[in-house]
C-alpha positions in Angstrom: -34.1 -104.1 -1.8 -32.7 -103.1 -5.4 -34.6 -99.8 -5.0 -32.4 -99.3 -1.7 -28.6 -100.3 -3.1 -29.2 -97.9 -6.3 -30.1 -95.1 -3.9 -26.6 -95.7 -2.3 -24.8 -96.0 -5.2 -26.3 -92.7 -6.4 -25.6 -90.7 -3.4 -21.9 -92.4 -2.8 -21.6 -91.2 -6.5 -22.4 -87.7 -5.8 -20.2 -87.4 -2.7 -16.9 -88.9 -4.6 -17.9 -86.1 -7.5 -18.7 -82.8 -4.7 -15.2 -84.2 -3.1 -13.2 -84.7 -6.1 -14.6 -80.6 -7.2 -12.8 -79.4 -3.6 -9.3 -81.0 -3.9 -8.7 -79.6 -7.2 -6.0 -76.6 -7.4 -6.9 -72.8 -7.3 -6.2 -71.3 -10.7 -3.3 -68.9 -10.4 -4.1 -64.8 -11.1 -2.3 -63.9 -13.9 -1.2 -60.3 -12.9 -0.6 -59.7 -17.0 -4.4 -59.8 -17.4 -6.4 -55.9 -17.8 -3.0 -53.9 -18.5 -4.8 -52.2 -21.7 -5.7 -48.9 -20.4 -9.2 -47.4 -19.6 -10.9 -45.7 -22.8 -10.6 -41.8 -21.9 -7.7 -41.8 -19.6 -4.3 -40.4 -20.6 -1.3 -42.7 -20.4 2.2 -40.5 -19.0 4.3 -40.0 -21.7 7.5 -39.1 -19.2 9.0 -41.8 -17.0 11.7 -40.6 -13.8 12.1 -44.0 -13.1 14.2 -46.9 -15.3 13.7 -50.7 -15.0 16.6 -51.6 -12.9 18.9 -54.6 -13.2 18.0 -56.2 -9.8 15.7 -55.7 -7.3 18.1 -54.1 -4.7 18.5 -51.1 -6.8 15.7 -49.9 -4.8 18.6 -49.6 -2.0 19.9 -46.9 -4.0 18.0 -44.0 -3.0 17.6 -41.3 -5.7 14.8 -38.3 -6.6 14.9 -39.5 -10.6 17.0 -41.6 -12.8 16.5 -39.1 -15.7 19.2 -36.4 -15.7 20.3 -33.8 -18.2 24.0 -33.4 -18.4 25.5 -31.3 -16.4 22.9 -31.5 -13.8 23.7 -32.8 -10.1 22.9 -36.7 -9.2 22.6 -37.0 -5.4 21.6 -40.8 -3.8 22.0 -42.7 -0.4 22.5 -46.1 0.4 19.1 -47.7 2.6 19.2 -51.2 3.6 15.8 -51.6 3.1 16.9 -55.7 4.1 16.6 -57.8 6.8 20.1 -58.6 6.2 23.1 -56.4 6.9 25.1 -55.4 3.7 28.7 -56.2 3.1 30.7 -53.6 2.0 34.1 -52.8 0.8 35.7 -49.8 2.0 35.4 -47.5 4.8 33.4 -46.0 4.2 31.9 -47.1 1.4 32.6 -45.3 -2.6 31.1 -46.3 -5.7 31.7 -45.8 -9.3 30.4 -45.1 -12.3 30.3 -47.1 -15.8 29.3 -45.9 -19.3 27.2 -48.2 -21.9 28.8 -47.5 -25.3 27.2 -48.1 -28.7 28.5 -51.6 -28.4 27.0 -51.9 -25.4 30.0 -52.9 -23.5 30.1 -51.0 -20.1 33.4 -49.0 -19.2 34.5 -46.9 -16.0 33.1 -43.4 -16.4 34.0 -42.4 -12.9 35.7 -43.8 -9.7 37.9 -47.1 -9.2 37.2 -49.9 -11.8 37.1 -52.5 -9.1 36.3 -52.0 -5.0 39.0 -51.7 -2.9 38.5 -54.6 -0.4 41.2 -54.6 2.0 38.7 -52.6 4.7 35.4 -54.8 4.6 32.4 -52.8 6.8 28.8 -53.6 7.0 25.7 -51.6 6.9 22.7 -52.9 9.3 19.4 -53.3 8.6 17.6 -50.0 8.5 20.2 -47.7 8.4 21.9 -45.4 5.4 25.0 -44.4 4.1 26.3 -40.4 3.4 24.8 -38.9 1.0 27.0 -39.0 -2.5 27.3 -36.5 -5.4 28.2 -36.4 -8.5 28.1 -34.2 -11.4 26.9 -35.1 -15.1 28.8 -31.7 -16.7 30.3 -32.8 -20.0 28.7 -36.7 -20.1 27.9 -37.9 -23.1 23.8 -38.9 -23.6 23.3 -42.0 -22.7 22.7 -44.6 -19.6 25.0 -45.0 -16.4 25.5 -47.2 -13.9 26.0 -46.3 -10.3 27.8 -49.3 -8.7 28.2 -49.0 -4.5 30.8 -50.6 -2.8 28.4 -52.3 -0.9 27.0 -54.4 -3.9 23.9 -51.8 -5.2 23.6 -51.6 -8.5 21.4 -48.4 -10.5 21.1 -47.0 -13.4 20.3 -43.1 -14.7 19.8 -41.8 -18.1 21.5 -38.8 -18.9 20.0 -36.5 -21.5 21.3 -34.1 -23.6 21.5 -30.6 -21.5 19.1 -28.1 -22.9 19.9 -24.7 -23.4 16.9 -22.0 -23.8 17.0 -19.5 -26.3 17.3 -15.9 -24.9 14.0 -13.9 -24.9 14.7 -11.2 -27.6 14.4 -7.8 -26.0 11.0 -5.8 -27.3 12.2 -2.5 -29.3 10.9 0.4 -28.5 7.7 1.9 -30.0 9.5 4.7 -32.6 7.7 7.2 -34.3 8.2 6.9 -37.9 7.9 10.0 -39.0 10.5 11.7 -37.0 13.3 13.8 -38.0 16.6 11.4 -38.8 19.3 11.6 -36.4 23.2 10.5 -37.0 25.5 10.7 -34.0 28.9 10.0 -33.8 30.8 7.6 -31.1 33.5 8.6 -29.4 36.6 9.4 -30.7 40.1 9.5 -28.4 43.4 8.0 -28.9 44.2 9.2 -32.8 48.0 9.1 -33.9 49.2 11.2 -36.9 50.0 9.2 -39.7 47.9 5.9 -38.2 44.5 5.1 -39.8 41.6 5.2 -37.9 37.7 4.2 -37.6 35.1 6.3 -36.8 31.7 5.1 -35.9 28.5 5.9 -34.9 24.4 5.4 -35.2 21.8 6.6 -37.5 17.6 6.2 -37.9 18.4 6.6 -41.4 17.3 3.7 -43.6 20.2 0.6 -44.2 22.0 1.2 -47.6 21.7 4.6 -47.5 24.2 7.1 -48.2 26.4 9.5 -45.9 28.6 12.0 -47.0 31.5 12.9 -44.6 34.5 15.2 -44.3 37.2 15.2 -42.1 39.2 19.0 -41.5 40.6 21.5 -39.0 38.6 23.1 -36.6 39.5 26.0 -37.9 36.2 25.7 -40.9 33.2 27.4 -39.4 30.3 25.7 -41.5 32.2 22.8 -43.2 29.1 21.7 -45.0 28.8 25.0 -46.6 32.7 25.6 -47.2 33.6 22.2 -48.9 33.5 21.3 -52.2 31.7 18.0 -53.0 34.5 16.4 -54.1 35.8 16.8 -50.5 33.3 14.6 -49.2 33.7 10.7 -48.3 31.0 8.3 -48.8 29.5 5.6 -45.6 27.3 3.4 -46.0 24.4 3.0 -43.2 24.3 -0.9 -41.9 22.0 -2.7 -39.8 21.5 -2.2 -36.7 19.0 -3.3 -33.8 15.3 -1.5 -33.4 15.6 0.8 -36.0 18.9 2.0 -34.7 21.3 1.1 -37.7 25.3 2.4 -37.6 27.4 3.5 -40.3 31.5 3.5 -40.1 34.2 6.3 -41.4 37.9 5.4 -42.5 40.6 8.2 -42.0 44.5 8.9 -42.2 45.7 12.3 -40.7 49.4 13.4 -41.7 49.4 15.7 -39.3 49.0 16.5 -35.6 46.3 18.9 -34.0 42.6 19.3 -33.6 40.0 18.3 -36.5 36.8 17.8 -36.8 34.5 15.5 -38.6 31.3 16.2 -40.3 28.8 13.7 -41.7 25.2 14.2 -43.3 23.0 12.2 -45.4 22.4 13.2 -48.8 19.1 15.9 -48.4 21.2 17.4 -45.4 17.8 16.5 -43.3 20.6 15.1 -40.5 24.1 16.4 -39.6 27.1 15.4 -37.3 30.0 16.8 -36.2 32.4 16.0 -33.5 35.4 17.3 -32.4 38.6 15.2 -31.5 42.9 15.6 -31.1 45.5 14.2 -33.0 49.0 14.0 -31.5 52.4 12.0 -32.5 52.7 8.3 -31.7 
């Protein structure tokens, strides 16, 4: 008989502890847990999306929220709700605040506050026009978009990049080619006005160039002249082996000259013809 009541009380035992096991609460996942990243996998370094201020920012419908300035932001309004959306206007605007250094947000853009006097909804579903607006000259920095129907975004506006220009390959030269100077153009000269005369040379920079200026009347002026007749010009820098030198001249009189120029061996020569009238 006492072999018979300890059996029960064993077996009433074991139910209350089986039962007591079943009632207690499932432990809650915490979705936190495993957010170090696989060994070998690469993490993304660039981010188009921000964390938002609220969850219906998602309303605001947008390609990126990372802009350089000057480029075009373009977004919708979805009511992705069950809800419709009260808005103010109609239709609809929005506006645009700045965050500055002191964090305080200010009106970049649009009315400060909604203009309320014209209240329309937007149904479940359903989206607004598509809106534009244009980051040329912002400042760096993060926006707000704030809708007139009470969506909230913001964007992150990057400095606008500017790429330098490819540089232009020179031409392949051959170095030991005979030097060349030519002279530029020369039109418009007024008797007793100074002028500039200029033009290009594949003479070496720092070189340099001995010039006259006469009448057309001197058949060889490199062979007539005396030395001391000759100005001096200094060959500057130029692009692809192309460097320029520059003349200055006064004329006190009016009719046609001429100008000569050569480097110092006489291994390149110039001359050009041009008109001098009255002013």
């Amino acid at each position: 008989m006492n072999r018979y009541w300890l059996g029960l009380i064993v077996f009433i035992a074991i139910i209350i502890v089986v039962s007591s096991g079943c009632t207690a609460p499932a432990k809650t996942i915490n979705t936190s847990e495993n957010t170090t990243p696989v060994p070998g996998t690469i993490v993304a370094s660039y981010r188009a999306t921000l964390n938002q201020p609220e969850a219906q920012s998602a309303y605001m419908v947008m390609d990126s929220d990372l802009y350089n300035a000057g480029e075009v932001v373009e977004f919708t309004i979805t009511n992705k709700g069950i809800s419709p959306l009260s808005c103010a206007g109609n239709p609809p605007t929005f506006s645009v605040k700045y965050q500055g250094r002191n964090g305080i947000w200010a009106t970049r853009m649009g009315p400060a506050a909604p203009n309320r006097t014209e209240m329309t909804t937007l149904a479940p579903g359903t989206s607004t026009q598509v809106y534009r607006l244009v980051t040329d000259g912002w400042e760096p920095g993060r926006y707000r978009i704030v809708h007139d129907c009470g969506i909230v975004r913001e964007i992150l506006v990057r400095p606008s990049v500017t790429l330098a220009p490819t540089p232009t390959p020179c031409p392949v030269t051959n170095a030991s080619a005979t030097p060349v100077i030519t002279i530029d153009s020369i039109s418009g000269q007024h008797e007793s006005v100074p002028f500039t005369i200029t033009g290009t040379t594949t003479l070496p920079v720092g070189q340099d160039l001995h010039y006259l200026i006469t009448t057309t009347q001197s058949d060889n002026p490199f062979g007539s002249a005396h030395p001391s007749d000759y100005f001096t010009a200094v060959v500057q820098e130029g692009t692809c082996g192309t460097n320029t030198w520059s003349a200055m001249g006064e004329i006190q009189d009016t009719g046609n000259f001429l100008i000569a120029i050569t480097d110092m061996n006489r291994t390149a020569t110039a001359i050009k013809r041009f008109s001098v009238t009255s002013p």
